[in-house]
N, C-alpha and C positions, 0 to 999 in steps of 0.2 A: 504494500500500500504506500504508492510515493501522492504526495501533494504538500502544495504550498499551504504553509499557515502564517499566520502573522501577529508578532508579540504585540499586544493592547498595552500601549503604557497608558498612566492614570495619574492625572492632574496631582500634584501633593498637594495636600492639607496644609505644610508649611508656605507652601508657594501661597493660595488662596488664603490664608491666616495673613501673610504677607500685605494681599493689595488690598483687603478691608481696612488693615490699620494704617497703610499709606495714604490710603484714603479719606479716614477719620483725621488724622493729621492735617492735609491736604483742605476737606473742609473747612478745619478750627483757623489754618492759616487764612484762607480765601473769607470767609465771614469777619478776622479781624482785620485784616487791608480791603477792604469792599472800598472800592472807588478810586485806589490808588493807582489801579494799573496793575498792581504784581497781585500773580495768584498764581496757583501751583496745578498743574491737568491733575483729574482723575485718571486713574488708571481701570479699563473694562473689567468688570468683576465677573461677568459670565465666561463660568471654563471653558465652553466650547471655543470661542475665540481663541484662546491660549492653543487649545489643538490644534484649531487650522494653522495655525503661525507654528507646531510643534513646538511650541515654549510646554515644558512639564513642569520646570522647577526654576529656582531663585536660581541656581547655575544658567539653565538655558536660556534665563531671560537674562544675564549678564552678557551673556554671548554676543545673546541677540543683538542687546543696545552698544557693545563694543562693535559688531560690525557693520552695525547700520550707521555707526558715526566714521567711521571709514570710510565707506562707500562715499558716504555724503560731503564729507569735509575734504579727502581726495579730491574730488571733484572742483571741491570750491578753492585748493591750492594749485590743482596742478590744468585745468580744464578737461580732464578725460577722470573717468570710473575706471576705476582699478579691476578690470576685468581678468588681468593676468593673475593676481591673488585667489588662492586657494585658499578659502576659508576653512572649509573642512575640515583641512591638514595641519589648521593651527591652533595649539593650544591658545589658551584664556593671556600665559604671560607673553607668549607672539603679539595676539590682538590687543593687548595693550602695551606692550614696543611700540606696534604701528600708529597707536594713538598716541602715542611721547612723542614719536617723529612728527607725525602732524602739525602739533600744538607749539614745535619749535621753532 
């Protein structure tokens, strides 16, 4: 009996524990500067989002925002997206090299 199956990962409880109290936060800040300008995003609290994006955990959502500010801010130094870069292949201390380089 050969067939494909496929591991279900499952949103952590710590990740979700996560963006409620960033979000508590988040509102106490935005309720006390109301009208200043500065306010802080919520971040979506429904897991299914986090799935499509494949964020499961406080790890893969660091990933995530390390190489999305890559992509982005490459772009905004050099005119082209770093398309040569192999995300994949890099650990968390690579993708924050790349973002020390950037920011200098």
């Amino acid at each position: 009996m050969g067939g494909a199956f496929t591991i279900m990962k499952k949103i952590s409880q710590k990740f979700l524990d996560y963006i409620k109290k960033s979000n508590e936060k988040a509102k106490k800040y935005n309720l006390e500067n109301k009208g200043t300008g500065n306010f802080i995003s919520l971040m979506i609290e429904n897991p299914k989002h986090w799935e499509d994006y494949g964020i499961y955990n406080l790890r893969d959502l660091v990933r995530y925002n390390l190489e999305t500010y890559i992509w982005d801010e490459f772009k905004s130094v050099n005119g082209i997206r770093p398309r040569f870069m192999n995300f994949k292949e890099m650990g968390i201390r690579e993708l924050r090299r790349q973002v020390n380089l950037l920011k200098d």
